[in-house]
C-alpha positions in Angstrom: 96.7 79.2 91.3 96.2 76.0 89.9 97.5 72.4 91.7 99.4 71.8 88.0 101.4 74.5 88.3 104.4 76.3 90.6 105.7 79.9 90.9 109.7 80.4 90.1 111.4 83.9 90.9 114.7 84.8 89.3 115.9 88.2 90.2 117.7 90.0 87.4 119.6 93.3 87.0 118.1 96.4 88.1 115.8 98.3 86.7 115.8 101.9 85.7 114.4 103.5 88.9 116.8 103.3 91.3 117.4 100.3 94.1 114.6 98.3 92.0 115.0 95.6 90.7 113.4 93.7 87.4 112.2 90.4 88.0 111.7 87.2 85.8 108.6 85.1 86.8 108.2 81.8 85.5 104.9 79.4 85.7 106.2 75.6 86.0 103.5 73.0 85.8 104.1 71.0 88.9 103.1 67.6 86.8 104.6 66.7 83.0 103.2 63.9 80.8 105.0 62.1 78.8 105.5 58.4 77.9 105.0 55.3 79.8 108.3 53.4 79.7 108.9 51.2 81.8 106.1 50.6 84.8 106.5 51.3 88.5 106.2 54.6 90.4 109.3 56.0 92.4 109.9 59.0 94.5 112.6 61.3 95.1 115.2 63.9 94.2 116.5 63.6 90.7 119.8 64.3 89.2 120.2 66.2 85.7 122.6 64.7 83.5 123.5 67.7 81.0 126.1 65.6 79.6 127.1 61.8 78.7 130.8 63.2 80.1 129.6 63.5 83.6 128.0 59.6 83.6 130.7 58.8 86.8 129.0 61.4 89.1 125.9 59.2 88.8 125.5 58.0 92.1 123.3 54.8 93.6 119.3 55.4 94.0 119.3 58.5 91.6 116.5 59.4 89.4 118.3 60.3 86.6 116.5 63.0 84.3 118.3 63.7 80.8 117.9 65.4 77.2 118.2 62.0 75.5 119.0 58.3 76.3 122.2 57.1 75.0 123.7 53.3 74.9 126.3 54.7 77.2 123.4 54.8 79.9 124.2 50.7 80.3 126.8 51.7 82.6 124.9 53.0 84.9 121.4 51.7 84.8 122.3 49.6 87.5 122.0 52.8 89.9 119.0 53.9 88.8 115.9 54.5 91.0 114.2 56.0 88.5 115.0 57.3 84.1 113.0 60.5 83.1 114.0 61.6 79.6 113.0 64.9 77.6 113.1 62.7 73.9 112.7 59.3 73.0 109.6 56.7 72.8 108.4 53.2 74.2 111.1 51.6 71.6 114.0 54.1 72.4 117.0 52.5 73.9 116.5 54.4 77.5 113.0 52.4 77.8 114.5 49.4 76.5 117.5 49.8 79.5 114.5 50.7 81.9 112.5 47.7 81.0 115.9 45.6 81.7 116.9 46.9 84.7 113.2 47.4 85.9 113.1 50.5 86.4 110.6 52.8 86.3 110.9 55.4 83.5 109.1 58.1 81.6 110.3 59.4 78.4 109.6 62.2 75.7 108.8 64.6 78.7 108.3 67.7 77.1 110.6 70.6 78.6 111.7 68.4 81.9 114.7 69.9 81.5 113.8 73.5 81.7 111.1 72.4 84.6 113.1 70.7 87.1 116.7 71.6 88.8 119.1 69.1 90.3 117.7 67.9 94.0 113.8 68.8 93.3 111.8 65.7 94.4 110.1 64.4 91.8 107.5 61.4 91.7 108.2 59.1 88.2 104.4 56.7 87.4 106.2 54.9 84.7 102.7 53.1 84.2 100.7 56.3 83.4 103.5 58.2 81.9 103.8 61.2 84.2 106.2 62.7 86.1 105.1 65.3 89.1 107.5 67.9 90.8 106.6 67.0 94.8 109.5 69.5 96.3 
């Protein structure tokens, strides 16, 4: 298997012979390009943000990974270690925070929100763009 990629295992219901079981496997790629943002490089878990309603659970030194930037990201940009999103460019508002706040941040990460789950350690290179699953 390649160094790019990781194996995920979801069990599902069972199959038609009895006690088995069907099973969903799923190929990750263990490292995601997107766009550079805002330079630096930062390690860590991450934290998914699946909605703008759930800003005040955004604790200090996350690396916040959302769908979309959103000016109600000001709030908290402050905590950031890190600012992955899955849309947006250099001129979106989440690189423009990012720059700000000097933080590193990556953004227009294709699927980064199917790839990663809250608490994997990921590794942010705002400089290059990429964003690596490390645990």
């Amino acid at each position: 298997m390649s160094n790019n990629l990781s194996l995920s295992y979801t069990s599902t219901e069972e199959a038609p012979e009895e006690g088995a079981r069907k099973a969903q496997i799923h190929i990750l790629p263990r490292r995601l390009k997107g766009l550079a943002a805002s330079s630096g490089t930062i390690e860590g878990p991450c934290t998914i943000l699946t909605g703008l309603e759930n800003l005040h659970k955004v604790e200090d030194g996350t690396i916040l990974v959302c769908q979309a930037a959103s000016p109600k990201l000001a709030v908290v940009m402050h905590k950031l270690k890190a600012l992955v999103t899955e849309r947006g460019g250099p001129l979106a508002i989440a690189s423009r925070y990012a720059r700000e706040y000097e933080v590193p941040a990556v953004v227009g990460v294709n699927r980064i929100m199917q790839t990663v789950r809250d608490g994997d350690f990921i590794r942010v290179d705002g400089s290059n763009g990429t964003v690596e699953v490390t645990g």
